[in-house]
C-alpha positions as semicolon CSV with decimal commas, in nm:
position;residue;x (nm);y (nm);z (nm)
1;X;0,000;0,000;0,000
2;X;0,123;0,368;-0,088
3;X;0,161;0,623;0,182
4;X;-0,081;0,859;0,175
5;X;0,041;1,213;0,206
6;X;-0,240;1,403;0,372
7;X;-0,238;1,796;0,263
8;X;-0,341;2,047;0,551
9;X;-0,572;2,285;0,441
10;X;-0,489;2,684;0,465
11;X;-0,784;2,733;0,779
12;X;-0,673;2,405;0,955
13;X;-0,273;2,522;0,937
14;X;-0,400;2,899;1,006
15;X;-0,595;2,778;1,337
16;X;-0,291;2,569;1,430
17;X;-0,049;2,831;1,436
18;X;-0,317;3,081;1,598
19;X;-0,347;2,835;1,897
20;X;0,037;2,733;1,954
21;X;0,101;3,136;1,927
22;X;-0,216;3,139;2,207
23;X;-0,001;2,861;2,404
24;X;0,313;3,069;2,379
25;X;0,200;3,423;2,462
26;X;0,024;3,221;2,768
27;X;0,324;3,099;2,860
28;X;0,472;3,415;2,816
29;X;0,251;3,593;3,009
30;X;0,303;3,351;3,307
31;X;0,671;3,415;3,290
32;X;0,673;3,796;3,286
33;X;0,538;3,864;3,636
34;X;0,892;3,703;3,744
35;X;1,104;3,950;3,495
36;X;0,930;4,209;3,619
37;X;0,960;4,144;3,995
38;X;1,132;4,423;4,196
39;X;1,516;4,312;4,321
40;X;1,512;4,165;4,691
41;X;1,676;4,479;4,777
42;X;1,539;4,788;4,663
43;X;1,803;4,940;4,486
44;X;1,698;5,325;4,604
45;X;1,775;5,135;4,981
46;X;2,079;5,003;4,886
47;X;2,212;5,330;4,734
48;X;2,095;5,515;5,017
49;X;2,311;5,248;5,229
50;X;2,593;5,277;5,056
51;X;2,614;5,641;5,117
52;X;2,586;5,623;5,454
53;X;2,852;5,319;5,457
54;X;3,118;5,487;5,200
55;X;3,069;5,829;5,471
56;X;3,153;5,680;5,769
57;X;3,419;5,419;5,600
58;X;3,628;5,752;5,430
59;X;3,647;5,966;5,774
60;X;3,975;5,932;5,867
61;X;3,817;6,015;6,239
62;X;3,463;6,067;6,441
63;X;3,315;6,061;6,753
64;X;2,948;5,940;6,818
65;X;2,753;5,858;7,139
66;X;2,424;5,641;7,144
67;X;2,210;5,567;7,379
68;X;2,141;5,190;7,377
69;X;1,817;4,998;7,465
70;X;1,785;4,617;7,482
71;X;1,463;4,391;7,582
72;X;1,510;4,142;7,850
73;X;1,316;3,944;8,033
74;X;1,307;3,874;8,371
75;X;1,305;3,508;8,551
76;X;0,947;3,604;8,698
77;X;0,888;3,657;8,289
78;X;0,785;4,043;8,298
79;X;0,998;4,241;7,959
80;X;1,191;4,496;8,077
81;X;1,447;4,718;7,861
82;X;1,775;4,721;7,991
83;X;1,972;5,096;7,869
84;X;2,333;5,197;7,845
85;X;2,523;5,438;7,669
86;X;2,811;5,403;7,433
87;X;3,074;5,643;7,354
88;X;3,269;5,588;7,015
89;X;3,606;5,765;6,919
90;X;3,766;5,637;6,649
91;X;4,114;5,747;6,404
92;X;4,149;5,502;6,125
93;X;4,324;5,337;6,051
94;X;4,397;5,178;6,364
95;X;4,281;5,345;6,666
96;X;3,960;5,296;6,870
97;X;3,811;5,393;7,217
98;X;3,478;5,240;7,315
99;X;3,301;5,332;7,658
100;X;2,993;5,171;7,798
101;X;2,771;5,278;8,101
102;X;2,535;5,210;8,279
103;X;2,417;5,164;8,612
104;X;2,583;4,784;8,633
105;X;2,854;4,804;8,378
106;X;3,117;5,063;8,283
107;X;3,422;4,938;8,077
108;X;3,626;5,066;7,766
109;X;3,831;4,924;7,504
110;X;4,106;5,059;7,401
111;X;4,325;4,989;7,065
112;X;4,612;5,190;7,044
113;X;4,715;4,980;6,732
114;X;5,011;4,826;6,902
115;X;4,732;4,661;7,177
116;X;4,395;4,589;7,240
117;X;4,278;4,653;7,661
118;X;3,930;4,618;7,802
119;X;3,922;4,776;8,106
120;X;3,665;4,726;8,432
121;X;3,620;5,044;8,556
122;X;3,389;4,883;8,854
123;X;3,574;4,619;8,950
124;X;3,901;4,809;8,826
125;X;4,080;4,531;8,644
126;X;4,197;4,493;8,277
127;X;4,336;4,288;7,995
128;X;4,611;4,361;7,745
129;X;4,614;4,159;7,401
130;X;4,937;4,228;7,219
131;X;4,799;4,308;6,818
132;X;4,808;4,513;6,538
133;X;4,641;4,607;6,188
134;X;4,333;4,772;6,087
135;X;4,016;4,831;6,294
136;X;3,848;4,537;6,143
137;X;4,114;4,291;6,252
138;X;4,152;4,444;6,631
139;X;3,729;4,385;6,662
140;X;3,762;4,033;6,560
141;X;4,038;4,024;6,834
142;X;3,891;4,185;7,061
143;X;3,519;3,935;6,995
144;X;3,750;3,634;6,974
145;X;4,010;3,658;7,320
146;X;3,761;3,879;7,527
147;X;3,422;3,738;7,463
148;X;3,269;4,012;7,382
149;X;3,051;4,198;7,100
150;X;3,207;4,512;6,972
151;X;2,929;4,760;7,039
152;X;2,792;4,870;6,715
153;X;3,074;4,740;6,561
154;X;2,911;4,741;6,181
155;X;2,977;5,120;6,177
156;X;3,294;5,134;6,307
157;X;3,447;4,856;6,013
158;X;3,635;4,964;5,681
159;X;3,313;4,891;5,498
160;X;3,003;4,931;5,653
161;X;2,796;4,866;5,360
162;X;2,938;4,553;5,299
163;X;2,952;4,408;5,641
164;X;2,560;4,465;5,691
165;X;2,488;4,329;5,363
166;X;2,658;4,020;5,417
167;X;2,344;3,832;5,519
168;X;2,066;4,025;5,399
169;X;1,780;3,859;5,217
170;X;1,586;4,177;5,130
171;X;1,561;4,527;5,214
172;X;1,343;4,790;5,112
173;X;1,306;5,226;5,183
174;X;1,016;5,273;5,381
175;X;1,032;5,624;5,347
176;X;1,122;5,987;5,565
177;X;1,072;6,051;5,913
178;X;1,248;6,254;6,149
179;X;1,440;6,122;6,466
180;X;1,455;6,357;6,715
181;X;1,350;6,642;6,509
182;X;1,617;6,507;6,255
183;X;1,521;6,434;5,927
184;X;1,583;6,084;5,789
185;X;1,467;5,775;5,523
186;X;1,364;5,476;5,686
187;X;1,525;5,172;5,590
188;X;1,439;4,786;5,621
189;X;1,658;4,467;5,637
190;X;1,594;4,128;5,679
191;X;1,812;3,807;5,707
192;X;1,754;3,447;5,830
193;X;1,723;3,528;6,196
194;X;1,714;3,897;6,244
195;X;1,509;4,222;6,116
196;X;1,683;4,526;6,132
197;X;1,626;4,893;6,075
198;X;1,830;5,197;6,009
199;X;1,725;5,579;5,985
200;X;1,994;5,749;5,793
201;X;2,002;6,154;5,802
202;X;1,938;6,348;5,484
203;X;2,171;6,575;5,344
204;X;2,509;6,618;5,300
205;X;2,620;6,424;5,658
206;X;2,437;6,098;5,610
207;X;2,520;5,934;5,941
208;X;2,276;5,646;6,103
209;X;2,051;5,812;6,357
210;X;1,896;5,473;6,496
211;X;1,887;5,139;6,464
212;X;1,694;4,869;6,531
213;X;1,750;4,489;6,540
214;X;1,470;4,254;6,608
215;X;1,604;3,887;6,728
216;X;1,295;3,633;6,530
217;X;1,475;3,367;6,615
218;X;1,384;3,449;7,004
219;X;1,103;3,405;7,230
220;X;0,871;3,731;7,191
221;X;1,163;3,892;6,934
222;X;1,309;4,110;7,121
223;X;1,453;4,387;7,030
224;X;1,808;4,654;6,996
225;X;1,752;4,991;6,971
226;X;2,059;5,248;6,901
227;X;2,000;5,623;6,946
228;X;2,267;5,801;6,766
229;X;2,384;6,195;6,900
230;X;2,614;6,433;6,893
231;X;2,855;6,289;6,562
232;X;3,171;6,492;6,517
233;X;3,401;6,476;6,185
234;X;3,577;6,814;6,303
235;X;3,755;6,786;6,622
236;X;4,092;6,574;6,620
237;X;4,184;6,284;6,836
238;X;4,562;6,241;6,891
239;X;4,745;5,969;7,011
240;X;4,692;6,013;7,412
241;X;4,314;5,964;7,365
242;X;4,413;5,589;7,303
243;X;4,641;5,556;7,531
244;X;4,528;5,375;7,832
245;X;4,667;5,407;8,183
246;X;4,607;5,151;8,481
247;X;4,431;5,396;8,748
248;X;4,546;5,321;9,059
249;X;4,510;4,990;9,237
250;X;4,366;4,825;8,893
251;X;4,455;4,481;8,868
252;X;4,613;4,299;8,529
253;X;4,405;3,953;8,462
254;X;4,489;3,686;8,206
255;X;4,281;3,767;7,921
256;X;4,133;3,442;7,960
257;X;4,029;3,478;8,301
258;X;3,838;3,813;8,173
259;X;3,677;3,569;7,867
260;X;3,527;3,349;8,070
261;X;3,380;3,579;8,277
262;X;3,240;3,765;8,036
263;X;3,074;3,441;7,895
264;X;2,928;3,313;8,205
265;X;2,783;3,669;8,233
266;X;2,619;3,590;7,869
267;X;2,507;3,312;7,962
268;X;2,318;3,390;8,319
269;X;2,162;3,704;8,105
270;X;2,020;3,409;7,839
271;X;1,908;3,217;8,131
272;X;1,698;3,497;8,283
C-alpha cells in the first residue's frame, strides 16, 4: 500500500499556528510577572546604604555617642528594657576607644594599634592583648580573646555597607521621618534570623541616627535599639586619647580569666 500524504488545508494550518502562538503568549505571560519582579533589595535602599557606609568608611576620624536599649526578660517573665550608653572615638586606621555605662557596667576598650585593653572600671581590672592592623582585625580580636561583642561594631568597620549586607535577604526604603526632630529615610533589612532597621540623616552628613535589630529567632523577638547623637568629623583625636593608663590599684588579669567571665555573664543574662 502507498503512503498517503495528507495535505493540511490553509484554515486548519492557520488555526494551528493561531493556537500554539495562544499557548506561547500564555506561557509568556506567566513568565513575565517574574522578569518584572522588583530586586530583593530595593536598589533606592541600597544606594541610600551605601552612602551612609562609603561616609563613615572615608572619615579618617569621628566621635558618636548612642544611647542603647535592649529587651530582657526577667526570671518572673515580665519584659523589661535594659539601657546603656556608648561612647565611640575612632582614628582610622587603627585606633579605637569604646566606653559603655550604665548603672551595672562601665568598661572601655582601648586599641592603640600596638594593643587591644578592656578595662573594668567597677571592679578596676583589665586585659592587654598584644595586636596590630586595621580596625576590622583588632574587633575580631577583641570578639575572639575577650568574649565580647564590639558595640555597634558594623559602623565602626572599613566597609560598613558591605559588612551589613553580608546576610541580607531583602531590604526595602520605607520612606522619611524625622528622629529627634532630625530628618531621615527609613530603611528595612531582613536576614535568616534577624530584622533590622536603620534611619539614615538626609543631606550632605548621612550618618545612622537609629537602629533597630529585632532577634525572630527568640522568644517574643526582642529587640536593639541604638540612638545616635552628637557625631563629630571636626575635632581631632591624637594619640593620648588611646592611650590607656592603669588607674590606681587596677589589677592585670589573664585575658582568659576576663573571657570566661564575660561568657558566664552571657550566659546567666540568656538564662533569665
Amino acid at each position: 500500500m502507498k503512503a498517503r500524504i495528507r495535505f493540511r488545508s490553509p484554515v486548519r494550518t492557520s488555526l494551528t499556528l493561531a493556537l500554539i502562538a495562544c499557548a506561547f503568549s500564555g506561557f509568556m505571560a506567566l513568565s513575565a510577572p517574574a522578569a518584572d519582579e522588583k530586586p530583593a533589595i530595593d536598589p533606592h535602599a541600597d544606594e541610600l546604604l551605601k552612602r551612609m557606609g562609603d561616609y563613615l568608611g572615608e572619615a579618617k576620624f569621628f566621635s558618636v555617642s548612642a544611647e542603647v536599649w535592649q529587651d530582657a526578660q526577667l526570671s518572673s517573665g515580665q519584659r523589661v528594657q535594659a539601657g546603656r550608653t556608648v561612647e565611640l572615638q575612632v582614628r582610622r586606621p587603627d585606633r579605637l576607644r569604646a566606653t559603655v555605662h550604665s548603672t551595672r557596667r562601665n568598661r572601655e576598650l582601648i586599641y592603640d594599634g600596638n594593643s587591644l585593653t578592656l578595662f573594668n572600671r567597677v571592679q578596676n581590672f583589665y586585659g592587654t592583648v598584644h595586636t596590630s592592623g586595621p580596625l576590622d582585625q583588632a574587633m575580631d580580636v577583641a570578639s575572639e580573646q575577650f568574649g565580647i561583642d564590639m558595640p555597634l561594631e558594623d559602623f565602626i568597620r572599613s566597609d560598613p555597607h558591605k559588612d551589613l549586607l553580608q546576610k541580607v535577604t531583602s531590604g526595602s526604603d520605607i520612606g522619611p521621618v524625622t528622629v529627634l526632630g532630625v530628618p531621615c529615610e527609613h530603611l528595612a533589612f531582613t536576614q535568616n534570623n534577624i530584622d533590622w532597621q536603620v534611619w539614615i540623616e538626609d543631606g550632605p552628613t548621612p550618618v545612622p541616627r537609629k537602629f533597630v535589630i529585632t532577634y525572630k529567632d527568640e522568644p517574643n523577638s526582642p529587640q536593639f535599639t541604638a540612638i545616635f547623637s552628637h557625631w563629630d568629623f571636626i575635632t581631632k583625636l591624637p594619640d593620648f586619647v588611646f592611650k590607656f593608663e592603669p588607674p590606681p590599684g587596677a589589677s592585670k588579669l589573664k585575658v582568659q580569666e576576663i573571657k570566661a567571665e564575660n561568657e558566664s555573664r552571657k550566659s546567666k543574662t540568656e538564662e533569665k
